[in-house]
Residue, then its C-alpha position, 0 to 999 in steps of 0.5 A: x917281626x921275629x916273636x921268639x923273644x917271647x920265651x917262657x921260662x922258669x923265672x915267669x912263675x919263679x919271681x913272682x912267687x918268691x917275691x909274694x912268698x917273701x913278703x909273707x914270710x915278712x908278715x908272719x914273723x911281724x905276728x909270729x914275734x910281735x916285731x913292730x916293723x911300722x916303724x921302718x917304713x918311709x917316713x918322709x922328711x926324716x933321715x932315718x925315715x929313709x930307711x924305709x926306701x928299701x923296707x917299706x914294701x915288704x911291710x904290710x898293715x894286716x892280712x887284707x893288706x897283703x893279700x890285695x898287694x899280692x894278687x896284683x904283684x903275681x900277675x904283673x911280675x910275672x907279665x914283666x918277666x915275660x914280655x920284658x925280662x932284659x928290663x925285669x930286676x932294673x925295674x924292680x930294682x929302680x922302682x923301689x928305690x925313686x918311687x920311696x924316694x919321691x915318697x919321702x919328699x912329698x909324703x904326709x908325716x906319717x909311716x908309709x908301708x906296703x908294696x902298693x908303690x911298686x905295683x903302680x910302678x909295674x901298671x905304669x911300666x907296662x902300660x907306657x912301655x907297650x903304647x911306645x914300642x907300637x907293637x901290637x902285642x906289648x900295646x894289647x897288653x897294655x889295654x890289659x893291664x888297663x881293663x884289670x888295673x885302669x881303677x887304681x889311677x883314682x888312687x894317685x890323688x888326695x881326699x880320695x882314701x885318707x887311709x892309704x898312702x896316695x903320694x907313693x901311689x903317686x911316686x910309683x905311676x911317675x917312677x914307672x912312667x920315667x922308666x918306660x922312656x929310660x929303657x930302649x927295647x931295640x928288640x920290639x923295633x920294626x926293622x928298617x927295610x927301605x930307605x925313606x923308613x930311615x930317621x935322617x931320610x931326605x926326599x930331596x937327595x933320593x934320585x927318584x923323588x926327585x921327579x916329583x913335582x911340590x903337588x905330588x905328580x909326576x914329571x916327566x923330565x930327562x932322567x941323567x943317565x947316573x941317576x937311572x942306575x940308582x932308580x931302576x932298583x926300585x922296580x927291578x927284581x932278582x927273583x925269576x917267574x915261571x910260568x906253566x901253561x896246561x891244555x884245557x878241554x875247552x882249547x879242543x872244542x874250539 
């Protein structure tokens, strides 16, 4: 497996920065200027609540708000554009967009704000995307993500907290779950060095397997002579072995 695609780069710390830094700015005009931005967030069910799809997330209640919303979104933005920048802007992109969607139809009747969907979006992406790829580091990363993060799944039920919206926790972990499986990363994939390793491998028309018994052994039959050619690749080899033989003290002795 060929790592140099894990490349650091300015948009690692860029990102996750100006995203966080944005929402911010967001936060401070809303106090600075009394701007009621409540009113476009996603109400669900309601036309104009749409609107909310696309600013809700950077629409937060107060300061604690925003703050626990921002740690998560700097560590997992700036996870994603590492391990997976080819996905990073469609992700995002996307997340917000079906995860307000889904919100608007299951949501309760009430205002629904905050970057906390997206979030889920991100812990489900990176958790899920890891596990399929079988690569080891994506799948460790995925258990990190889970050692920090795991907790938050209580969140995507109802009755747990009144006060926070579950259904666009909820509408986030699914979002980032179908998105997992849209995206292909042929890059994480073990390359393909013998035949059997091919998905549409048939043992019945390789040449070699064909000696093998329904138990597994061995038969010792004729092998026709255009099947030996084929056969004999698999133990014959290009490379040479050289062998240097030293006199040791010893030989003299004897």
């Amino acid at each position: 497996m060929n790592d140099n695609h894990f490349k650091f780069s300015n948009a690692v710390i860029g990102l996750p920065l100006f995203f966080v830094l944005f929402l911010w700015i967001v936060y401070w005009f809303q106090i600075r200027f009394d701007f009621d931005f409540y009113q476009n967030g996603i109400y669900p069910r309601d036309f104009s609540g749409l609107q909310g799809v696309l600013f809700s997330p950077f629409i937060h209640e107060n300061l604690g708000h925003l703050y626990n919303n921002s740690i998560p979104l700097l560590v997992l933005l700036a996870a994603l554009q590492f391990f997976y920048p080819k996905q990073t802007i469609p992700v995002i992109a996307y997340g917000i967009l079906f995860s307000g969607l889904i919100t608007w139809v299951i949501g309760r009747e009430n205002y629904h704000i905050g970057a906390s969907g997206l979030i889920y979006v991100l812990v489900s992406f990176i958790f899920f995307k890891g596990i399929q790829t079988r690569y080891y580091r994506l799948v460790a990363l995925s258990l990190s993500v889970i050692l920090l993060y795991g907790g938050m799944i209580w969140y995507v039920f109802p009755d747990v907290d009144a006060t926070i919206s579950w259904e666009g926790h909820l509408a986030g972990f699914i979002t980032g779950f179908v998105l997992s499986i849209f995206y292909k990363t042929p890059e994480y994939a073990k390359p393909i060095v013998y035949d059997w390793q091919k998905p549409d491998f048939n043992p019945e028309d390789d040449a070699f397997m064909k000696h093998f018994d329904e138990n597994g052994n061995f038969a010792n039959t004729e092998i026709p002579e255009e099947e030996s050619e084929s056969i004999s690749t698999y133990f014959n080899s290009d490379v040479s072995v050289f062998y240097t033989v030293t006199k040791s003290e010893s030989d003299d002795k004897i």
